[in-house]
N, C-alpha and C positions, 0 to 999 in steps of 0.2 A: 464469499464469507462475509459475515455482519459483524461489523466491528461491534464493543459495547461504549457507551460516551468516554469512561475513560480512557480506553484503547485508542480511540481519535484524537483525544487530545494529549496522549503522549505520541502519536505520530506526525502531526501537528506541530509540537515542542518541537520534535526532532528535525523536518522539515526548514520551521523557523530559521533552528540558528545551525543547520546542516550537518553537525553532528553535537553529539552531547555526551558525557559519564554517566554512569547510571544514578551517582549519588546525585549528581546535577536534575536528573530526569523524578527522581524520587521528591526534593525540596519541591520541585515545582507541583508534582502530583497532589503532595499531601500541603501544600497552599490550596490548591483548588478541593481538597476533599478531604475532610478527616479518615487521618489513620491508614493510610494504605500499608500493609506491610510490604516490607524488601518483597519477601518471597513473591507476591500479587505481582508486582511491577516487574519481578525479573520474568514471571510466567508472562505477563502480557507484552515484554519485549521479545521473548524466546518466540510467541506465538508472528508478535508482526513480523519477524526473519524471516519464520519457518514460511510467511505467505508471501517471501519478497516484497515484501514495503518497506523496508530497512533493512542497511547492510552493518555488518560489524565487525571489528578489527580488535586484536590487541583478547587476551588472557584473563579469566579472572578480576580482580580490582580492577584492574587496568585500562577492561574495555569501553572502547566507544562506541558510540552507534552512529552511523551513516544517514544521511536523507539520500534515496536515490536517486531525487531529483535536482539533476546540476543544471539543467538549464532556467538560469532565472527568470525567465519569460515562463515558463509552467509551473512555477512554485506557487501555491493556493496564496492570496492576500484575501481576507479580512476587509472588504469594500465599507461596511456599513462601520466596524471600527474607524476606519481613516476620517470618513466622512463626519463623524461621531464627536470629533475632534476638532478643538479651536484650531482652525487655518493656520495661528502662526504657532501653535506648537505642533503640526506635524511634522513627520521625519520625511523631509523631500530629498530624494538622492542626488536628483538630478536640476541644476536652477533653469535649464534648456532643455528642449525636446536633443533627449540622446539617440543621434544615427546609426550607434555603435548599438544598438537593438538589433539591426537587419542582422548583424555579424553571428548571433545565437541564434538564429531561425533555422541555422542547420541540420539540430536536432531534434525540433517538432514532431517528425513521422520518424516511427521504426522503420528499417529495410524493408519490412515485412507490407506497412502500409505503403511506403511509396512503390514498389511496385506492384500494389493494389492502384495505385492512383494510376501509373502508366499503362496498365492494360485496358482501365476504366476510360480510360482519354482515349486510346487505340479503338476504340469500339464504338466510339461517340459519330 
């Protein structure tokens, strides 16, 4: 399924800051584009659910939307952004190469792939 630009960049938003309100996800939309109605953004969040790109919690007003991607090692970054930016105002998380990377590497491959991979090495 083909997302439309702004379908991506509210998946994107949400990704970002790993969950969001929808009022939160609307401000931002209609900074980047005039006039999106409610109804537009709640159809184009109903729609990234309904494909699994986001998850969400919580009733009416209330809900928030998910990023499904909790391993921060696979969350999309923005390369040519960072780069794009004066050296001492980036946002560096880390002033040392963090070790503590290896420790998220667990959930790179679904079940599904790793025992793709070990039937693929059995066979090699």
């Amino acid at each position: 399924m083909a997302l439309n630009k702004r379908q991506n960049k509210i998946l994107e938003f949400i990704n970002n800051k790993q969950s969001a309100m929808r009022f939160e996800i609307e401000e931002f939309i209609n900074q980047a584009y005039d006039n999106v109605s409610k109804v537009t953004i709640i159809r184009d969040l109903d729609l990234l659910y309904k494909n699994k790109l986001i998850d969400k919690t919580g009733k009416a007003r209330s809900v928030t939307y998910l990023s499904l991607i909790k391993n921060e090692i696979l969350r999309p970054y923005n390369v040519e952004e960072y780069f794009s930016q004066n050296p001492d105002d980036r946002n560096i998380k880390y002033e040392q190469f963090n070790f503590g990377v290896f420790d998220n590497l667990h959930s790179i491959f679904s079940s599904n792939e790793l025992a793709d991979l070990v039937c693929r090495s059995g066979s090699a």
